[in-house]
C-alpha positions in Angstrom: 0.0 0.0 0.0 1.3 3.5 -1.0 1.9 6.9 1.0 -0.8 9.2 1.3 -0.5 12.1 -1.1 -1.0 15.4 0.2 -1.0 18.8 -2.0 2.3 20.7 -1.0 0.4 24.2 -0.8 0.6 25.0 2.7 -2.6 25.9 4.4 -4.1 29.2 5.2 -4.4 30.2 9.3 -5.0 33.1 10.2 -6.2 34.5 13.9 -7.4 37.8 14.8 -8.6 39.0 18.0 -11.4 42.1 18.0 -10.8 44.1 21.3 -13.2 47.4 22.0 -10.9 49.5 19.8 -12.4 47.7 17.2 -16.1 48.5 18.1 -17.9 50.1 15.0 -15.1 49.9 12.8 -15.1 47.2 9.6 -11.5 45.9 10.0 -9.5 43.7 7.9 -8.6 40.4 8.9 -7.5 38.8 5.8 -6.4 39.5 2.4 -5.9 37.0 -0.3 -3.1 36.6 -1.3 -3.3 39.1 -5.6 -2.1 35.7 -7.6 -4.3 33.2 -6.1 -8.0 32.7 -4.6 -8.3 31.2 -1.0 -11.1 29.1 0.3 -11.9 29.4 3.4 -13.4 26.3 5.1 -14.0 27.5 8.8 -14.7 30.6 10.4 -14.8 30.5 14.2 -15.5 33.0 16.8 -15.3 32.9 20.5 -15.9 35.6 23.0 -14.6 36.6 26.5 -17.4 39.0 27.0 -20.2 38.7 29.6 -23.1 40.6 26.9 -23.7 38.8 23.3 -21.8 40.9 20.4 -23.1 41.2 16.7 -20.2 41.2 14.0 -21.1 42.5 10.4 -18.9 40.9 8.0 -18.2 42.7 4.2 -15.6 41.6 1.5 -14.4 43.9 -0.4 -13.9 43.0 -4.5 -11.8 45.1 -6.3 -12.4 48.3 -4.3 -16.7 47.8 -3.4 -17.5 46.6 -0.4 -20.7 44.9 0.1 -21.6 43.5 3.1 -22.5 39.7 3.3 -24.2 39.2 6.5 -24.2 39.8 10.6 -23.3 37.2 13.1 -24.4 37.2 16.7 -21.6 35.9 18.9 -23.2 35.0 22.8 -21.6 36.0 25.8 -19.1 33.0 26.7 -19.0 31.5 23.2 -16.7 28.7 23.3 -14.8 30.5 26.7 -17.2 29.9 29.4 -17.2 26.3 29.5 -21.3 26.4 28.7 -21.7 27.6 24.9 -19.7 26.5 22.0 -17.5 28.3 19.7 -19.8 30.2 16.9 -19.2 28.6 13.2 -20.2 31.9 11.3 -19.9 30.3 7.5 -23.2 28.4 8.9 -24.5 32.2 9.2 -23.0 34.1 6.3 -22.6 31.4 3.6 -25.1 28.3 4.4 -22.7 26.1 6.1 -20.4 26.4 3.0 -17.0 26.8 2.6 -16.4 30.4 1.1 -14.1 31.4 -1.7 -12.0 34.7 -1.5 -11.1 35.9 -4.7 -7.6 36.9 -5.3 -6.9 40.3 -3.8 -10.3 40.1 -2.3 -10.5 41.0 1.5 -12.4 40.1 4.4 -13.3 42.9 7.0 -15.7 42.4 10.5 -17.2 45.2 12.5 -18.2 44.9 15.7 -21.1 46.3 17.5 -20.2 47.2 21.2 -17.2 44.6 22.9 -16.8 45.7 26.7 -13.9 46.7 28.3 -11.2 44.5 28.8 -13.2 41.6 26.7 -12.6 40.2 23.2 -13.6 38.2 20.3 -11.5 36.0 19.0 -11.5 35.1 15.3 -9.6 31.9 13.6 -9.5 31.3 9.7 -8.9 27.8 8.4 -8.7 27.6 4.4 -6.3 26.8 1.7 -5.1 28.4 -1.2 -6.8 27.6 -4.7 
């Protein structure tokens, strides 16, 4: 029996925390890459805060940005030891993996996160 094969394009990781300096302000948190499209197969969150947050997510395509849906993350989510991490492709894409196109990049803004609180982003995908 043979060795697996695996691709040799390394995969895409990416974390990003959004503190209260963030609040109201649709920041980047990743940029494909301008020669090659990403997919991105998970989008996480989890939150430190004790009140729920929304996050409004937007890509932005050749310079117009269009926003593609808003996420409420629960107080605790996937910190508290009660609620899970939230999987917000199940929110903004169906449950699907989403494709960023090259150049393309992904901004969130958050609503209000309390002092000293944050919510924690992390990016699983691969380059196309």
């Amino acid at each position: 029996m043979g060795q697996p094969n695996f691709p040799q394009t390394p995969a895409v990781s990416v974390a990003f925390n959004l503190t209260p300096t963030h609040n109201s302000t649709a920041t980047t948190v990743y940029t494909a890459p301008s020669d090659k499209s990403v997919m991105a197969g998970r989008i996480r969150a989890t939150s430190t805060d004790t009140v729920a947050v929304n996050l409004q997510f937007s890509r932005t395509i050749g310079g117009v940005t269009v926003i593609i849906g808003e996420v409420q993350i629960p107080a605790g989510a996937g910190t508290n030891g009660s609620g899970a991490w939230v999987d917000i492709l199940d929110s903004i894409n169906l449950g699907e993996s989403m494709t960023l196109a090259p150049g393309e990049v992904l901004k969130i803004k958050p609503t209000t996160i309390s002092s000293a609180k944050q919510i924690d982003i992390h990016i699983e995908g691969a380059p196309l």
